[in-house]
N, C-alpha and C positions, 0 to 999 in steps of 0.2 A: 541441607538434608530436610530439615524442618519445612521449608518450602515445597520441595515434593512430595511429601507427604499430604500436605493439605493438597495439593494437587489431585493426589491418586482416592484420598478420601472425596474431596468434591467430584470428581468424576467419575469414579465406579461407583460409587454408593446407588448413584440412582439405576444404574443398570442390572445392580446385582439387587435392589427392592422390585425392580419388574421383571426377575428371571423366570420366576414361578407361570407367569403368562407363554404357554405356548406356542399361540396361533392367533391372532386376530384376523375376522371377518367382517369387518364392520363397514365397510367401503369407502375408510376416509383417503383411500386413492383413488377418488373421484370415479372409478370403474369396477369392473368384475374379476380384475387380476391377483384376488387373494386367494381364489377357487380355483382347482385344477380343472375343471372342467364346464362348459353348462350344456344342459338338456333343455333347448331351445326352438321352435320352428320359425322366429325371426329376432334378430333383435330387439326389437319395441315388446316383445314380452317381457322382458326382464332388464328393466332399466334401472339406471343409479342417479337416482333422483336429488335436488334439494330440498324437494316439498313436497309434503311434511318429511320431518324428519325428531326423533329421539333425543340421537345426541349427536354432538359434532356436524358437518356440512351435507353428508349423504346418508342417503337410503337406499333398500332395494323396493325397485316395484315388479311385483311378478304380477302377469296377467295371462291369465287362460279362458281361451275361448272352445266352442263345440267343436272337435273335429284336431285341436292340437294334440299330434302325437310322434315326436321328432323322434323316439327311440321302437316305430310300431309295434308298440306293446298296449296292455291293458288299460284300460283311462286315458285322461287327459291331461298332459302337464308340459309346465314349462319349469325346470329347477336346476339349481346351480349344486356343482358337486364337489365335495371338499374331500381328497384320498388321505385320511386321518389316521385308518388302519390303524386302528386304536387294538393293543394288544390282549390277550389273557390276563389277567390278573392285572392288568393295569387301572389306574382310578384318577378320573380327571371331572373338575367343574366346568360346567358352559353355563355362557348367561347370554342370556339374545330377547328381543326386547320384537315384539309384533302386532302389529294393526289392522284390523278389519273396519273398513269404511261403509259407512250407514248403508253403502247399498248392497253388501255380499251378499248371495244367494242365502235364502232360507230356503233347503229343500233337506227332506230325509234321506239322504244319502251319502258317503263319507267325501271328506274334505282337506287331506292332510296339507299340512304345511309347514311339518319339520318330521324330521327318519333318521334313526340311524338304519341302515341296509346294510344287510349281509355280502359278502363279494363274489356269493354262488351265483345260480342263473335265475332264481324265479321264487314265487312266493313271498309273503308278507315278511315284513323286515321284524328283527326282534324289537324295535323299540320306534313308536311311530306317535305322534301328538293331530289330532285333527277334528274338524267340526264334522259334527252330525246332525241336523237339524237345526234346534237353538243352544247347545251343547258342546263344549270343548273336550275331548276327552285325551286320556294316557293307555295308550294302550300296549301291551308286553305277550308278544308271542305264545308264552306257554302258559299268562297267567291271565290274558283279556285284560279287559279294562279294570284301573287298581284307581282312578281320580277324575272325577268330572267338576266339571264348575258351569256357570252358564254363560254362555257366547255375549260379549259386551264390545257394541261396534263405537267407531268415531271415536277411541281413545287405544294408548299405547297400553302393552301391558309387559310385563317384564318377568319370565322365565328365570330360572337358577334351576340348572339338572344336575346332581352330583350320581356318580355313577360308578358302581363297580363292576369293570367288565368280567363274565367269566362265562362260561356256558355250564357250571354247575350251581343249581340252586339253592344251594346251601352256602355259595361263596356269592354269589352278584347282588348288590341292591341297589336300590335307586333311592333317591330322595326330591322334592319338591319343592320350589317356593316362590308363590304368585305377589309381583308388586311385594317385595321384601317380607312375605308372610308364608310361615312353610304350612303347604298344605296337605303335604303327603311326608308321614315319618319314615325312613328308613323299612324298606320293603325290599325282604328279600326273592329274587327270581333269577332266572335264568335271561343274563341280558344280552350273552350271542349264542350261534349256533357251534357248535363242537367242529373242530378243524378250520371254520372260518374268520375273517378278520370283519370287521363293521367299517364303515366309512358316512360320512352327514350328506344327507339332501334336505337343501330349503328352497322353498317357492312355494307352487301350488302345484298337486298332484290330487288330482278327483273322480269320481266317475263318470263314465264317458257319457252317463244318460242325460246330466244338466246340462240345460240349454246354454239358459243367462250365462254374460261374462263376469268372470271372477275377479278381483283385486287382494292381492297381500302386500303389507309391505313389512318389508325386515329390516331389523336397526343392531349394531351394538353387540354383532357376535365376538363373546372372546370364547376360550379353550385353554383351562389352567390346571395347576395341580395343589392351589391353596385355596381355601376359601377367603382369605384376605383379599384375594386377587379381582374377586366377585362380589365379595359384598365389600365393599370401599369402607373407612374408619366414618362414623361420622360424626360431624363438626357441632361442636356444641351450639347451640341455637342463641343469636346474637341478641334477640327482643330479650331475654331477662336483666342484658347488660345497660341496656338502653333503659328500660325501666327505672332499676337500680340506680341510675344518674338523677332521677327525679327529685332527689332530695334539694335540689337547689330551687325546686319551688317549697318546700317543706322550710327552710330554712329562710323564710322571708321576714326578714330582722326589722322592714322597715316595722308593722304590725307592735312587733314586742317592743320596737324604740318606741314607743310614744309614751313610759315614765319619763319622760324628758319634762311633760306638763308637772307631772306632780313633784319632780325636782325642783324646780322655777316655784311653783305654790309654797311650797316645804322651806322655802329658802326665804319667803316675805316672812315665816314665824319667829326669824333665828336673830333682828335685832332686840325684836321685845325682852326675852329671859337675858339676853347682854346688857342692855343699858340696864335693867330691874338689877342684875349683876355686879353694874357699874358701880351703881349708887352708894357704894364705900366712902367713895368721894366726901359726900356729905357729912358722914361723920367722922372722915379722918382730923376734917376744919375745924368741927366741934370739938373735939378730944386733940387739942392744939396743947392745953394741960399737961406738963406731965405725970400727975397723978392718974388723971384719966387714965391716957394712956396706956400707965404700967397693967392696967385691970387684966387689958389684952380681950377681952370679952367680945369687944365691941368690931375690934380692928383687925385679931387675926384670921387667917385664911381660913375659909372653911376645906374639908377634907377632899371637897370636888375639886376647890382651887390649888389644892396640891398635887394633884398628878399635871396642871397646865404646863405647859412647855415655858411659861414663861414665868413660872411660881420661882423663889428664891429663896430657901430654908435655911438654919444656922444662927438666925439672931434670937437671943432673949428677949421677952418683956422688959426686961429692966433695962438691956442697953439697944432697943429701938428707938427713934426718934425721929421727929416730925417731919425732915428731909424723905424719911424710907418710906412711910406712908403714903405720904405726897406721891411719891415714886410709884409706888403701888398702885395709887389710884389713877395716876397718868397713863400707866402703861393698861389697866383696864380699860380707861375710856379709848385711847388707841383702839386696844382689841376691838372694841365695841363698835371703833369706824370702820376698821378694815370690813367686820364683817358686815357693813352696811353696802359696801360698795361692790 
């Protein structure tokens, strides 16, 4: 039992931490089979590229030239279409991640490269992102443009749209955030049309006046309903830890060892104060007497030589004798070697 359990924990867990994820469009199946549909006039507009790419192996390359118009309608485009029929009252994150290379048209005209579109027949979609000039804008059906930034080519840049669909403005808003920085707070508007459903077009869709050929490329679409799901946990950053180990150059013992010398120096002072120490010897010989002797003046220990580990307490003056001294003073001179050597 215990066994299946670990079982059913190791392998739903992780499916049910990626439930919150939708839909991805991100093309890590090498093609365009995530999209229900594309709006294309060949395939070499809208390829699934390896280079460049964001994240993982693929990318989209949408390329529009003068004159493409596979659905003849207004403008030029080539884009892929995802039937997401995103509901009323529904509220879902997208994050999708897009590149403008050094050569995109600079001209005054519009330039979209992501929609959500209504599923009626005509007219500007409720909710459309696109360049205008040197300018990126956001723009919302019933409220125009609510977010600009300036057009930045030769690098990725990374979208998060949170969104509440409704076609009343007092229920729908959006929100914004470029390369993980929100740029647009919570704006309320009206984000579809009343009786219709929205669906996403990405590619390039522009005006039919530009000549030059166009380049987008898309990376990294998902479709969620957490924001966990979009902005990923992040990882504490490793260099403080790597730092922190530096202490083993801080801790360089060889430096503080070198009281080694003044131990070795310290250690030539220590026969002088012994033998000076010793010299008991000398007048134990001469107070060989026992009157001498009993004086005890001369012969007994001073207070330092009684805490010595090899001090011997308990005799009187009157019953020491010339043997104990003798003794005494042998086992100093002793000391006196050891610590010479």
């Amino acid at each position: 039992m215990k066994a299946l359990h670990l079982w059913l924990v190791v392998c739903l867990l992780p499916s049910l931490a990626a439930a919150e994820i939708v839909w991805r469009g991100d093309f890590e199946t090498g093609n365009r089979s995530q999209y229900s549909k594309e709006q294309m006039v060949s395939s070499d507009r809208l390829q699934v590229v390896t280079s460049p790419v964001s994240e993982g192996k693929y990318a989209l390359k949408a390329t529009v030239k003068q004159g493409d118009d596979p659905i003849n309608s207004s403008g030029n485009r080539n884009e892929l279409v995802y039937l997401s029929n995103e509901k009323v009252g529904s509220e879902y994150w997208y994050r999708w991640k897009v590149m403008f290379p050094n050569d995109f048209p600079s001209v005054d005209a519009w330039q979209l490269f992501t929609q959500w579109h209504h599923d009626g027949c005509c007219g500007s979609p409720p909710v459309e992102f696109f360049v205008k000039g040197e300018v990126i804008r956001l723009s919302l059906n019933d409220s125009g443009t609510v977010w600009t930034t300036p057009l930045k080519r030769g690098t990725w840049q990374e979208f998060v749209f949170h969104v509440k669909w409704s076609p009343d403005p007092s229920v729908g808003y959006v929100e914004l955030w470029l390369n993980g920085v929100q740029v647009l707070k919570k704006t309320k508007a009206m984000t579809m049309f009343s009786g219709q459903n929205n669906y996403l077009k990405l590619g390039l869709y522009r005006d039919d006046s530009i000549s030059a050929v166009g380049v987008v490329y898309h990376d990294g679409m998902i479709q969620a309903t957490s924001r966990e799901d979009v902005f990923p946990a992040v990882q504490p950053d490793p260099d403080p830890v790597v730092d922190a180990g530096t202490p083993v150059d801080a801790g360089t013992p060889v430096d503080a060892g070198t009281p080694v010398d003044p131990v070795v120096d310290a250690g030539t002072q220590q026969p002088e104060p012994v033998v000076d120490a010793g010299t008991p010897v000398d007048p134990v010989v001469d107070a060989g007497t026992p009157v001498d002797a009993g004086s005890g003046t001369s012969v007994k220990p001073s207070p330092l030589d009684e805490g010595d580990a090899d001090f011997r307490g308990g005799c009187s003056t009157g019953g020491g004798s010339l043997a104990a001294f003798s003794l005494l003073g042998l086992l100093g001179l002793a000391r006196a070697r050891r610590r010479r050597s």
